[in-house]
MARKE-707020 format. One record per residue: residue number from 1; x, y, z of N, C-alpha, C in turn. Coordinates in steps of 0.02 Angstrom, whole numbers, plus 50000, padded with zeros to 5 digits. Layout:
<dobas>
<doba><seq>NUM</seq><n_u>X</n_u><n_v>Y</n_v><n_w>Z</n_w><ca_u>X</ca_u><ca_v>Y</ca_v><ca_w>Z</ca_w><c_u>X</c_u><c_v>Y</c_v><c_w>Z</c_w></doba>
...
</dobas>
This chain:
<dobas>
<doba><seq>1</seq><n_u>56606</n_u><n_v>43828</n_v><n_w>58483</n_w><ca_u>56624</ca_u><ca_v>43846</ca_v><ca_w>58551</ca_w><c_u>56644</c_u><c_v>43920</c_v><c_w>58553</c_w></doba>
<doba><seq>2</seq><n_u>56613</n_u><n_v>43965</n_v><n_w>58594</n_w><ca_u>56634</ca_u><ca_v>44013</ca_v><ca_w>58619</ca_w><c_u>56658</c_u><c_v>44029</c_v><c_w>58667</c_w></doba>
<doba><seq>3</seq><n_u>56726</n_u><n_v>44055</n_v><n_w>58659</n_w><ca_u>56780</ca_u><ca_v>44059</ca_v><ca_w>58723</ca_w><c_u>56774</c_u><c_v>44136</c_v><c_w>58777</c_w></doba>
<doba><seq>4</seq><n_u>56724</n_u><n_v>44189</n_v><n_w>58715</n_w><ca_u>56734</ca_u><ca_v>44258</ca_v><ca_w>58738</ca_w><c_u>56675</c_u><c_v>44268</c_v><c_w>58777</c_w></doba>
<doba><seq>5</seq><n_u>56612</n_u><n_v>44229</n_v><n_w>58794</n_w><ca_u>56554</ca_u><ca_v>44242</ca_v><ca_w>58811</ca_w><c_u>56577</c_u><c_v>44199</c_v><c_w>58894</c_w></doba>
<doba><seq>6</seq><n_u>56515</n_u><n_v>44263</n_v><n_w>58930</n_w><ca_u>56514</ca_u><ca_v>44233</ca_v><ca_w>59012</ca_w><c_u>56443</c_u><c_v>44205</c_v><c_w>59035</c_w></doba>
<doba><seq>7</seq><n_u>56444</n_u><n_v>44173</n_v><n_w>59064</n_w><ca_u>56392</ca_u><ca_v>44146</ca_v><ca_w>59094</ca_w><c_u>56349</c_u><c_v>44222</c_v><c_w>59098</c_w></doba>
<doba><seq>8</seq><n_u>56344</n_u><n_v>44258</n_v><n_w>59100</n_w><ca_u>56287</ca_u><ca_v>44303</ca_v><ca_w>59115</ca_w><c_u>56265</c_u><c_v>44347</c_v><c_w>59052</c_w></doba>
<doba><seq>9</seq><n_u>56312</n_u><n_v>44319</n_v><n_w>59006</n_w><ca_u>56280</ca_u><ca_v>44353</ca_v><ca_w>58943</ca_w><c_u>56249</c_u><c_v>44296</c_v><c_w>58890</c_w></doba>
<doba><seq>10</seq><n_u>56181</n_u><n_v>44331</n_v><n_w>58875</n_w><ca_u>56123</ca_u><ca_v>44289</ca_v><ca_w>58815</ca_w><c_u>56165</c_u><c_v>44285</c_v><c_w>58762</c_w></doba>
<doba><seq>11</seq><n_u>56190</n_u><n_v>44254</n_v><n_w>58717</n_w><ca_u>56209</ca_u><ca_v>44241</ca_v><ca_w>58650</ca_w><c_u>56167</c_u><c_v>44213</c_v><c_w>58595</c_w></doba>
<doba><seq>12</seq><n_u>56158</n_u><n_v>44242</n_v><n_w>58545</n_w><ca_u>56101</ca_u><ca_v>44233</ca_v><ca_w>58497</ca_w><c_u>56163</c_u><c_v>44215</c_v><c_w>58420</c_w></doba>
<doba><seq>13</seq><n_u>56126</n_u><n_v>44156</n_v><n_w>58407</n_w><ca_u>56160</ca_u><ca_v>44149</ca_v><ca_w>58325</ca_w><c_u>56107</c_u><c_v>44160</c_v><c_w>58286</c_w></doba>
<doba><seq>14</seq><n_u>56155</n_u><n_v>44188</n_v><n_w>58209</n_w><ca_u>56096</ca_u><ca_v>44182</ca_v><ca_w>58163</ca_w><c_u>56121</c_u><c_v>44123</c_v><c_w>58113</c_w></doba>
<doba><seq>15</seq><n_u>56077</n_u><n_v>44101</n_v><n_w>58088</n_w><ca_u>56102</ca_u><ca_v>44029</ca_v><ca_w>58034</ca_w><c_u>56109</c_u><c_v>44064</c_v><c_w>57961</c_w></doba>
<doba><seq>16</seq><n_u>56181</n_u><n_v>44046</n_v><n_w>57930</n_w><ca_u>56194</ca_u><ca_v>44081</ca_v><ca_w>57863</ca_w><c_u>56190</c_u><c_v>44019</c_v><c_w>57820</c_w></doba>
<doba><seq>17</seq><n_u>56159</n_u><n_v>43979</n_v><n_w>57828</n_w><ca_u>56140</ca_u><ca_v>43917</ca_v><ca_w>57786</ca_w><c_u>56191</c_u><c_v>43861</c_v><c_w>57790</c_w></doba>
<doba><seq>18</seq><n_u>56195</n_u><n_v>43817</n_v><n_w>57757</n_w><ca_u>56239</ca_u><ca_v>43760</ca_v><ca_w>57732</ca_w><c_u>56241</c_u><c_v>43732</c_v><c_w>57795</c_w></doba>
<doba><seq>19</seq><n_u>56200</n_u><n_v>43742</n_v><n_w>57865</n_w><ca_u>56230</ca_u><ca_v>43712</ca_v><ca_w>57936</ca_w><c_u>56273</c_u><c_v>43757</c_v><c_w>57954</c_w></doba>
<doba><seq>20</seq><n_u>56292</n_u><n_v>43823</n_v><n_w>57938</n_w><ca_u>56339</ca_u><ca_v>43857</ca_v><ca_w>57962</ca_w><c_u>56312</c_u><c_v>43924</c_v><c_w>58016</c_w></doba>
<doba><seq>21</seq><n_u>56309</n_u><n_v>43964</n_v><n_w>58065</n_w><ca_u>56289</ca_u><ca_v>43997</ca_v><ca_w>58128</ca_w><c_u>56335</c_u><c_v>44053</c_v><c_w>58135</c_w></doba>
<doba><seq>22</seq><n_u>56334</n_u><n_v>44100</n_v><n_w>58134</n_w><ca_u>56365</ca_u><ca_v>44158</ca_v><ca_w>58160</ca_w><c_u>56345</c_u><c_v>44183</c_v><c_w>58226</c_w></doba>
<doba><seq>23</seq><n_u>56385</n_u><n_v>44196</n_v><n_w>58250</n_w><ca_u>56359</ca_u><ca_v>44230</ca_v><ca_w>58319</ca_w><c_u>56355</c_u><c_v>44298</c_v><c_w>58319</c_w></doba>
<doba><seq>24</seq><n_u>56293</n_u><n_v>44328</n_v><n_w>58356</n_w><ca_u>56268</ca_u><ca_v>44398</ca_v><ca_w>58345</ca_w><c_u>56312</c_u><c_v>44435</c_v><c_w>58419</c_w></doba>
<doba><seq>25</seq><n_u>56355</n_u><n_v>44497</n_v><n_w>58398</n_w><ca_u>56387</ca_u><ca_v>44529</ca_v><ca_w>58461</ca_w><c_u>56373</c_u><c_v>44622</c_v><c_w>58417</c_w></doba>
<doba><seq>26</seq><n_u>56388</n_u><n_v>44637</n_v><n_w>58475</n_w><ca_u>56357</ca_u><ca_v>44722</ca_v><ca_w>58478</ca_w><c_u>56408</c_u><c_v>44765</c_v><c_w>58448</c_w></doba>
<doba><seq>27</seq><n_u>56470</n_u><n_v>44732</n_v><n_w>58445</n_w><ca_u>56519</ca_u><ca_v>44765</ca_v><ca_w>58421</ca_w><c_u>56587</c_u><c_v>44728</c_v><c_w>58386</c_w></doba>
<doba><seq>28</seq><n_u>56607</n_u><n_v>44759</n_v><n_w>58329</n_w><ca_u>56657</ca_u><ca_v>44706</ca_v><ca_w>58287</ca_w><c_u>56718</c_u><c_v>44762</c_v><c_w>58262</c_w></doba>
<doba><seq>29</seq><n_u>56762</n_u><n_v>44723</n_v><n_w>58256</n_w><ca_u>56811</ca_u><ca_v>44750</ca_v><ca_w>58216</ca_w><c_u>56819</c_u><c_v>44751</c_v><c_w>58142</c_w></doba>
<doba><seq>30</seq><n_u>56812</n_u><n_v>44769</n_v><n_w>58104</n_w><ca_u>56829</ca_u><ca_v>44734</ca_v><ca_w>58026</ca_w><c_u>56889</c_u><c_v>44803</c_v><c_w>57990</c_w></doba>
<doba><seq>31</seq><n_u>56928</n_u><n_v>44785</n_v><n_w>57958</n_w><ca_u>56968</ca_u><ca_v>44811</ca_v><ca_w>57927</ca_w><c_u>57012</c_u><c_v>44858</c_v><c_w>57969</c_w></doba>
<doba><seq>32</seq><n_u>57022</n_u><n_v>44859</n_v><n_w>58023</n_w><ca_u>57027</ca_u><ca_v>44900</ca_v><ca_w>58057</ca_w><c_u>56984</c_u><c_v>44959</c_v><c_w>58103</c_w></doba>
<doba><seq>33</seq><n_u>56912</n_u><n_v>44965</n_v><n_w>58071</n_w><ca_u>56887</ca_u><ca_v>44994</ca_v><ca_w>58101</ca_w><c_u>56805</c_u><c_v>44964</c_v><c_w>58150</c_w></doba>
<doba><seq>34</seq><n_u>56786</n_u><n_v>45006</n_v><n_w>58201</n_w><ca_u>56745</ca_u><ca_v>44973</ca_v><ca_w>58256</ca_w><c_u>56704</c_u><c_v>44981</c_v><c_w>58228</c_w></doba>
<doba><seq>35</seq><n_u>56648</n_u><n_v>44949</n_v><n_w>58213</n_w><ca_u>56581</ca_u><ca_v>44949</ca_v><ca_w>58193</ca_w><c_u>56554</c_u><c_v>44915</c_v><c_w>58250</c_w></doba>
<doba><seq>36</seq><n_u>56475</n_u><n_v>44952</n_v><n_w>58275</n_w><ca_u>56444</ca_u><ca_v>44947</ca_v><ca_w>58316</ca_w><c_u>56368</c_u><c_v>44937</c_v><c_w>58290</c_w></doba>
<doba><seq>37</seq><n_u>56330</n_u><n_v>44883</n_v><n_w>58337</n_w><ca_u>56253</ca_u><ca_v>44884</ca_v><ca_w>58302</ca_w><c_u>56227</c_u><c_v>44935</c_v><c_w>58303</c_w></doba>
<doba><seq>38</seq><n_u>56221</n_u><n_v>45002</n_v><n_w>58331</n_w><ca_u>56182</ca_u><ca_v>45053</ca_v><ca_w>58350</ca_w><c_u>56188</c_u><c_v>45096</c_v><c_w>58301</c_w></doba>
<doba><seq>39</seq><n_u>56247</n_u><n_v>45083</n_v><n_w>58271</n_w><ca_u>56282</ca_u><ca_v>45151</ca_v><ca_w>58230</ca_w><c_u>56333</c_u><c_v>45192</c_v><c_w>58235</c_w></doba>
<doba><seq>40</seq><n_u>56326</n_u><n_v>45208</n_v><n_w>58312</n_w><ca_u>56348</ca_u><ca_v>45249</ca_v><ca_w>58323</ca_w><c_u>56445</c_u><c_v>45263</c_v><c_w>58334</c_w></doba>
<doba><seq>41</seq><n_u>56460</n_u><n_v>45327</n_v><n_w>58346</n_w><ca_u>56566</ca_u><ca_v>45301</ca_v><ca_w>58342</ca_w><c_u>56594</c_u><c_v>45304</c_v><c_w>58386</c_w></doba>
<doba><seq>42</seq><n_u>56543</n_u><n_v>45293</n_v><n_w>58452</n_w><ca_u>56568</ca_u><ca_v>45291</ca_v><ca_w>58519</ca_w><c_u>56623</c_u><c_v>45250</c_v><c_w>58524</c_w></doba>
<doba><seq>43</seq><n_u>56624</n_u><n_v>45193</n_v><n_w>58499</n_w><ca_u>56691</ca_u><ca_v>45130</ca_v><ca_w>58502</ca_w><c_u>56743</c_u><c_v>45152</c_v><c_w>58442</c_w></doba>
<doba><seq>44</seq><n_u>56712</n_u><n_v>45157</n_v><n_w>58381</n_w><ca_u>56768</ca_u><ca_v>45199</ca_v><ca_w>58322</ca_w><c_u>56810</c_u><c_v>45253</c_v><c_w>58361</c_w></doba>
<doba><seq>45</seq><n_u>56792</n_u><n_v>45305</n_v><n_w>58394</n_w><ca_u>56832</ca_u><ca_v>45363</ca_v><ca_w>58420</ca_w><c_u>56856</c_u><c_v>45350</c_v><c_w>58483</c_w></doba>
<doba><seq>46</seq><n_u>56840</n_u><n_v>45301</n_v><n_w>58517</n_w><ca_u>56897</ca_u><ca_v>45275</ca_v><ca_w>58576</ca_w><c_u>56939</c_u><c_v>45217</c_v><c_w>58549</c_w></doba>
<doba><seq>47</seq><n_u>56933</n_u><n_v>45178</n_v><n_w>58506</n_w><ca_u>56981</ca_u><ca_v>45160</ca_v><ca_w>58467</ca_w><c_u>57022</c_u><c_v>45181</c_v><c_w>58410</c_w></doba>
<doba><seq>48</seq><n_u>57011</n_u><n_v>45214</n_v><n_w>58401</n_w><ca_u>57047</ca_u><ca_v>45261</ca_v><ca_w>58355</ca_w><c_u>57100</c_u><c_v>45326</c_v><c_w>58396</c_w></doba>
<doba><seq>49</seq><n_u>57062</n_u><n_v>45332</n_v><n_w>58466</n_w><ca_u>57114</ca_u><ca_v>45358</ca_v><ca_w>58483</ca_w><c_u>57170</c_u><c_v>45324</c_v><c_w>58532</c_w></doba>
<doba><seq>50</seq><n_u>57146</n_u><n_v>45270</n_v><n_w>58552</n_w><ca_u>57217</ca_u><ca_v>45209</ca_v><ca_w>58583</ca_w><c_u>57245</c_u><c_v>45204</c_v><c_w>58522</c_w></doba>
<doba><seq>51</seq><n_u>57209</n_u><n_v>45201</n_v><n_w>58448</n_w><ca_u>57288</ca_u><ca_v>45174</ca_v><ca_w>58399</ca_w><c_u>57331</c_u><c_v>45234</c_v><c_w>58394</c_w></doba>
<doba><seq>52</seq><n_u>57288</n_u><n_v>45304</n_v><n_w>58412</n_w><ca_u>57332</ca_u><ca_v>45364</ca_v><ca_w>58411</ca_w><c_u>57405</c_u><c_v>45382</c_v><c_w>58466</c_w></doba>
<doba><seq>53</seq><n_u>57357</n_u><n_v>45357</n_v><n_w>58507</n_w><ca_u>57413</ca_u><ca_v>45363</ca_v><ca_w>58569</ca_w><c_u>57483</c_u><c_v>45323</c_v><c_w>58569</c_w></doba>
<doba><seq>54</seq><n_u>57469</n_u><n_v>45244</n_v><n_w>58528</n_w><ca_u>57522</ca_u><ca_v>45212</ca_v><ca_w>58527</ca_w><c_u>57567</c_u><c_v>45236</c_v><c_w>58473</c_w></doba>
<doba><seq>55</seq><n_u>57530</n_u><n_v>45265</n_v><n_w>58433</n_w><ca_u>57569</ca_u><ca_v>45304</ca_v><ca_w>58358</ca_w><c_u>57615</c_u><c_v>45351</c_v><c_w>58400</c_w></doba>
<doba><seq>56</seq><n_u>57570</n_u><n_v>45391</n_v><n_w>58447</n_w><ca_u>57609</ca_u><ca_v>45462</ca_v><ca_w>58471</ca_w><c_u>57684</c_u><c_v>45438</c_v><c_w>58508</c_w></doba>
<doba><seq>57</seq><n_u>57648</n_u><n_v>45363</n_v><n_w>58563</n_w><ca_u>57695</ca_u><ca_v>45347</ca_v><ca_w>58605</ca_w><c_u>57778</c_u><c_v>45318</c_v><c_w>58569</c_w></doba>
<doba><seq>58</seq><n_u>57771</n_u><n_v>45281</n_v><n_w>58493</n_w><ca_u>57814</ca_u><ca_v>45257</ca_v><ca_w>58482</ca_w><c_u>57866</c_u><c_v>45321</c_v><c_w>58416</c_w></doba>
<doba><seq>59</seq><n_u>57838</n_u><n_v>45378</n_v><n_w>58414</n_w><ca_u>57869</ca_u><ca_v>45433</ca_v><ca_w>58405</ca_w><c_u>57899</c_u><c_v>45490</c_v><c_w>58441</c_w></doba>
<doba><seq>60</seq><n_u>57869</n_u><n_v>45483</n_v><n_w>58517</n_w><ca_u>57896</ca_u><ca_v>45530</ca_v><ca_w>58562</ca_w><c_u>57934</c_u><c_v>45558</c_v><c_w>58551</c_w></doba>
<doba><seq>61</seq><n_u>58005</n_u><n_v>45505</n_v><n_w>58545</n_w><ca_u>58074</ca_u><ca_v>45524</ca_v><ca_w>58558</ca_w><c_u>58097</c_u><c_v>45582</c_v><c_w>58490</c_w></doba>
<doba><seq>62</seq><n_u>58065</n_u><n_v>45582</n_v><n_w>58431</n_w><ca_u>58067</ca_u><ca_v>45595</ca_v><ca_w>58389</ca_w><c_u>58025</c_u><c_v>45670</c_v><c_w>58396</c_w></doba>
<doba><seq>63</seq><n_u>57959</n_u><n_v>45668</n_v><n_w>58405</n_w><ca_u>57935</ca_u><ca_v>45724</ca_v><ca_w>58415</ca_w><c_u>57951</c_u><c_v>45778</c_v><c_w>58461</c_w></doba>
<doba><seq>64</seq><n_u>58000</n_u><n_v>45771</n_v><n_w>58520</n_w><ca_u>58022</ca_u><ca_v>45805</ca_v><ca_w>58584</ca_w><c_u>58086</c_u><c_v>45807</c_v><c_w>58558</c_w></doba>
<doba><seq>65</seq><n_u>58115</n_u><n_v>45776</n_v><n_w>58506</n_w><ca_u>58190</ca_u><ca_v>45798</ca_v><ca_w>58486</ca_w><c_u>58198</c_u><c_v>45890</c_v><c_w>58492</c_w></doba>
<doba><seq>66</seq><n_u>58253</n_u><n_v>45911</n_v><n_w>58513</n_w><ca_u>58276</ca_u><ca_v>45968</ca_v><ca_w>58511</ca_w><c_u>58305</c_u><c_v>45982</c_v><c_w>58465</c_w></doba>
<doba><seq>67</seq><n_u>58350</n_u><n_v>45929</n_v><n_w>58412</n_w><ca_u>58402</ca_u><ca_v>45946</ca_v><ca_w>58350</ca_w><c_u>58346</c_u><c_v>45945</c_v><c_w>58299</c_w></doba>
<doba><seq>68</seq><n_u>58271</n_u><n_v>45933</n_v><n_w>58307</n_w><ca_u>58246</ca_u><ca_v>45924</ca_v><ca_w>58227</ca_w><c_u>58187</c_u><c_v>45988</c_v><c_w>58231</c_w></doba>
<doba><seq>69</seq><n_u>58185</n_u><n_v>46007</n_v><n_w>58171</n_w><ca_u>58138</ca_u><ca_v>46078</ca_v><ca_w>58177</ca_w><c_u>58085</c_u><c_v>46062</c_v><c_w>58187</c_w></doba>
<doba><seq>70</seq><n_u>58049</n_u><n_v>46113</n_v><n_w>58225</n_w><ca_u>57947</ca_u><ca_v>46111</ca_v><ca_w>58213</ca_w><c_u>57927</c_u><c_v>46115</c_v><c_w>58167</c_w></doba>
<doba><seq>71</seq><n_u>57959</n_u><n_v>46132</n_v><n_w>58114</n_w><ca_u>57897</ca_u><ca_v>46118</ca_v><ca_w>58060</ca_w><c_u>57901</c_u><c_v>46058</c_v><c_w>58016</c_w></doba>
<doba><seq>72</seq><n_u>57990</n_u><n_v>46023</n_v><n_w>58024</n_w><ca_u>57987</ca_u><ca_v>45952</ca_v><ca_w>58008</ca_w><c_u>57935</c_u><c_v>45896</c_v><c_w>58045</c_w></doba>
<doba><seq>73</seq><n_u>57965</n_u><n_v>45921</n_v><n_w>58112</n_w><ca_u>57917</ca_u><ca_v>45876</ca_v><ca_w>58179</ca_w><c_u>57838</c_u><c_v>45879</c_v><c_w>58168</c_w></doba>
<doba><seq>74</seq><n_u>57812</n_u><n_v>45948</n_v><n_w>58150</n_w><ca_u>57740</ca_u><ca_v>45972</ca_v><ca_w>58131</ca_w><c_u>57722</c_u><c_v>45911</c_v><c_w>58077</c_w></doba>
<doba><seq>75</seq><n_u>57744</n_u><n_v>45895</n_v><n_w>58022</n_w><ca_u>57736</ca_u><ca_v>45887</ca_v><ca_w>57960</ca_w><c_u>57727</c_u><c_v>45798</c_v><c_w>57998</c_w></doba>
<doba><seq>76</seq><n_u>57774</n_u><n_v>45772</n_v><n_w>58014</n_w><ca_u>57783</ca_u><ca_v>45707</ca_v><ca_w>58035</ca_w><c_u>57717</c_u><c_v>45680</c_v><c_w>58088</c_w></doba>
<doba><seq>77</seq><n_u>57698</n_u><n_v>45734</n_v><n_w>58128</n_w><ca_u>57647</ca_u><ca_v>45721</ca_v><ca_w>58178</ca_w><c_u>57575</c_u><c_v>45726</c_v><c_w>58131</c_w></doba>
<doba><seq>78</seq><n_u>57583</n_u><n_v>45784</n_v><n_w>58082</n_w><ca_u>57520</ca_u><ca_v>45782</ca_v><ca_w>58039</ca_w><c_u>57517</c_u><c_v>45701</c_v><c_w>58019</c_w></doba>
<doba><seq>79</seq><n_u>57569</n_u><n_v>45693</n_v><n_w>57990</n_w><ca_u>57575</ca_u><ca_v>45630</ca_v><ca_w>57939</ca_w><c_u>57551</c_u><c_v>45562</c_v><c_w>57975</c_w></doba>
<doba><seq>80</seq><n_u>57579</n_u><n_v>45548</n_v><n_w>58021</n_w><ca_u>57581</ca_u><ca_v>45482</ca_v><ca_w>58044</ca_w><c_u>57520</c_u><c_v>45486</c_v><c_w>58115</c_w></doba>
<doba><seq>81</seq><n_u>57515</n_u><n_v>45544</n_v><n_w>58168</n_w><ca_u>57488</ca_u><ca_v>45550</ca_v><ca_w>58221</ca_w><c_u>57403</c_u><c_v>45561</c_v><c_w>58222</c_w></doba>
<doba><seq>82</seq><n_u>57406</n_u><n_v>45610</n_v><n_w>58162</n_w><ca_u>57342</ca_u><ca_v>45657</ca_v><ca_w>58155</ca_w><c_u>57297</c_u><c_v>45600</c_v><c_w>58108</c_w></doba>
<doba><seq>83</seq><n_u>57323</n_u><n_v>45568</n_v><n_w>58053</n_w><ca_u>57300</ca_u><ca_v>45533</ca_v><ca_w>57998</ca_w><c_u>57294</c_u><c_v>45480</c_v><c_w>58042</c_w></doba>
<doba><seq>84</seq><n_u>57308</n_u><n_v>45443</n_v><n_w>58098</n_w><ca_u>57308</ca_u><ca_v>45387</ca_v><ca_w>58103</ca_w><c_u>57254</c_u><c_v>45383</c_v><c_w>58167</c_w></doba>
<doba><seq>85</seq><n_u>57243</n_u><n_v>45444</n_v><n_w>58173</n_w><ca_u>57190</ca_u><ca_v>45455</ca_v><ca_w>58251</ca_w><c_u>57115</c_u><c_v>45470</c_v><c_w>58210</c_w></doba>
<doba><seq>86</seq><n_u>57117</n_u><n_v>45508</n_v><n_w>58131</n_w><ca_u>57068</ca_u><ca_v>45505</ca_v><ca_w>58087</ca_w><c_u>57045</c_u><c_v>45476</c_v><c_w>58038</c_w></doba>
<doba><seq>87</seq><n_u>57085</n_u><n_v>45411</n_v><n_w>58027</n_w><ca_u>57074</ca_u><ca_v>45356</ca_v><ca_w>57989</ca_w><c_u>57006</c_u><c_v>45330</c_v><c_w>57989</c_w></doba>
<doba><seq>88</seq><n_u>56958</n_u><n_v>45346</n_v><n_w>57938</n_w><ca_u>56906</ca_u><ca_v>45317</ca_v><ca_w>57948</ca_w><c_u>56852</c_u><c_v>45363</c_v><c_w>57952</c_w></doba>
<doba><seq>89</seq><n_u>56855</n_u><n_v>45429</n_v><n_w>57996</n_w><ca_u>56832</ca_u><ca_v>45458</ca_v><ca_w>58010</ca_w><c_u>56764</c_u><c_v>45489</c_v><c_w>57949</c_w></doba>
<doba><seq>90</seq><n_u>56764</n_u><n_v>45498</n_v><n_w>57905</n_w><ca_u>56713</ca_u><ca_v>45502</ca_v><ca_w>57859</ca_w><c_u>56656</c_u><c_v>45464</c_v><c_w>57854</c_w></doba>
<doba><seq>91</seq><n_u>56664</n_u><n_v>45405</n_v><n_w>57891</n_w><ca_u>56595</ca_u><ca_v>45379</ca_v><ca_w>57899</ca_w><c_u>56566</c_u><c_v>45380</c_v><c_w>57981</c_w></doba>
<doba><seq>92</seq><n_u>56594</n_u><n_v>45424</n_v><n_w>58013</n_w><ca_u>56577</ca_u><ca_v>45426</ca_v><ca_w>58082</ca_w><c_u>56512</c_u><c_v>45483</c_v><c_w>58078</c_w></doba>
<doba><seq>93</seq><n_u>56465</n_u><n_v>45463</n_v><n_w>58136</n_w><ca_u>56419</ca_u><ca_v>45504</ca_v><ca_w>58141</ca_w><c_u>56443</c_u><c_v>45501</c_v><c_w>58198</c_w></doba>
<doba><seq>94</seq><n_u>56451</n_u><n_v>45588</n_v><n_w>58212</n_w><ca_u>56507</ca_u><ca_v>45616</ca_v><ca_w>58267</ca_w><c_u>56449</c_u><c_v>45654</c_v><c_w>58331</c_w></doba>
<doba><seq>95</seq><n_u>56452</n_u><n_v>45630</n_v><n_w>58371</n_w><ca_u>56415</ca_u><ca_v>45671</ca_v><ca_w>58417</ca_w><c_u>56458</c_u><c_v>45728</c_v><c_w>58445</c_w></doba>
<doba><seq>96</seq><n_u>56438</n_u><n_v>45786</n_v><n_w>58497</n_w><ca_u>56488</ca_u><ca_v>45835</ca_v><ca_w>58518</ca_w><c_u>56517</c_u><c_v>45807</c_v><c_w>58560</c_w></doba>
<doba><seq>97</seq><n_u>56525</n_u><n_v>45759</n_v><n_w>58624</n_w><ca_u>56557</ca_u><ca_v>45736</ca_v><ca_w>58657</ca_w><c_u>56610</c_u><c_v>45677</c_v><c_w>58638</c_w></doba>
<doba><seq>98</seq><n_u>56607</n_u><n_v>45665</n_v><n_w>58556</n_w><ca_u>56652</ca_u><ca_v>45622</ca_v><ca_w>58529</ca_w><c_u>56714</c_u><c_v>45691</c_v><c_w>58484</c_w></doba>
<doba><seq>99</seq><n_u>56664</n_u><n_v>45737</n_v><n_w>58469</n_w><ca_u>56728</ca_u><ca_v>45786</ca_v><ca_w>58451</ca_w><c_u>56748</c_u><c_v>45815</c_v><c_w>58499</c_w></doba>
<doba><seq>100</seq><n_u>56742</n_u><n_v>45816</n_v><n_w>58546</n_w><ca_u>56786</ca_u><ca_v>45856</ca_v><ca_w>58631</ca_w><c_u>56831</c_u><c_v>45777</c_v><c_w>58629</c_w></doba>
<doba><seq>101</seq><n_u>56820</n_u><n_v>45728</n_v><n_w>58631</n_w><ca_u>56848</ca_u><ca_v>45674</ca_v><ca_w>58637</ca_w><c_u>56927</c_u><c_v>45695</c_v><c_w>58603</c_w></doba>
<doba><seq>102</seq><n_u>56927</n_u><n_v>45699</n_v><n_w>58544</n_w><ca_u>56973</ca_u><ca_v>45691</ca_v><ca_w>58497</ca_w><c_u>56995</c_u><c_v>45758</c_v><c_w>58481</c_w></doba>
<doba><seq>103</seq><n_u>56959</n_u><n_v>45806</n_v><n_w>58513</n_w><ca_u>57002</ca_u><ca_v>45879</ca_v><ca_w>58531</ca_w><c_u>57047</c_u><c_v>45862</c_v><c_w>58586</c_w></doba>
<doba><seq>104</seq><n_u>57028</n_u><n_v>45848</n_v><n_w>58643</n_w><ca_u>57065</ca_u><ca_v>45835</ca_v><ca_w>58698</ca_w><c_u>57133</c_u><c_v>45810</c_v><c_w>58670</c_w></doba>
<doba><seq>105</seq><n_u>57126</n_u><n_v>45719</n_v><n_w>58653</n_w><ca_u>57180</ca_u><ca_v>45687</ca_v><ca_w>58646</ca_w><c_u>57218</c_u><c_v>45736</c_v><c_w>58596</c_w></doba>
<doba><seq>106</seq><n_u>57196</n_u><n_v>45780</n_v><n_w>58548</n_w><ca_u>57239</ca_u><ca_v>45817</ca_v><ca_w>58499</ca_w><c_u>57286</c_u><c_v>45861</c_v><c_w>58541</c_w></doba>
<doba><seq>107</seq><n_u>57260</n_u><n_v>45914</n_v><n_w>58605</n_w><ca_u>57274</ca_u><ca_v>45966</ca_v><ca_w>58643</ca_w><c_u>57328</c_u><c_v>45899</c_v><c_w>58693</c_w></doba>
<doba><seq>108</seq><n_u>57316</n_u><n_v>45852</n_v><n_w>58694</n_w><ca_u>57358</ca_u><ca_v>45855</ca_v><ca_w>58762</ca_w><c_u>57421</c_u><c_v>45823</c_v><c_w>58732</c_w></doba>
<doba><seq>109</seq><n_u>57423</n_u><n_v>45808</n_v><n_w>58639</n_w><ca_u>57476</ca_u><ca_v>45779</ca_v><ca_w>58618</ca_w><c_u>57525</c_u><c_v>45840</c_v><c_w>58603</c_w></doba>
<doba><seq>110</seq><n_u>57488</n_u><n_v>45890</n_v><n_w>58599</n_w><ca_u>57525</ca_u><ca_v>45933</ca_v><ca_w>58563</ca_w><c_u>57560</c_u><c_v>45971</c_v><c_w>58635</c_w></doba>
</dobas>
């Protein structure tokens, strides 16, 4: 039974033997990162940058501190903000409108 499919979408299984069926979808999660049938990192780099944003959002208070220095704050945003928005990123085949993507979200965190 499939709970995520709508009446207006075709669903295709493939059979992995023993009586057992996988269902074929265009896009998956595995290990954390989006893999897509096409290839491409259109879904990797918009998910990668919602996990960025929630990274950024649940450090705010920390990064806008006034008592802690910029280059501690620098170091902390490299660490946890920057690494966690490029996780993965080595196997992306990056188009230019996916690196304006992830320039942006970089420019508007900073």
């Amino acid at each position: 039974m499939c709970l995520c499919a709508t009446d207006s979408e075709v669903k295709s299984w493939v059979d992995i033997g023993d009586g057992s069926s996988v269902e074929t979808v265009d896009e998956f999660r595995y290990l954390g990162e989006v893999l897509s049938v096409d290839g491409e990192a259109d879904a990797a780099v918009t998910a990668r940058i919602h996990s960025c944003w929630f990274k950024y959002r649940s450090l705010a208070s920390f990064l806008t501190a006034k008592d802690v220095s910029l280059w501690f704050q620098g170091k902390v945003y490299d660490a946890c903000v920057l690494s966690c928005m490029l996780h993965g990123s080595e196997t992306w085949s990056l188009k230019r409108e996916n690196e304006l993507a992830l320039h942006r979200t970089e420019m508007r965190m900073i």
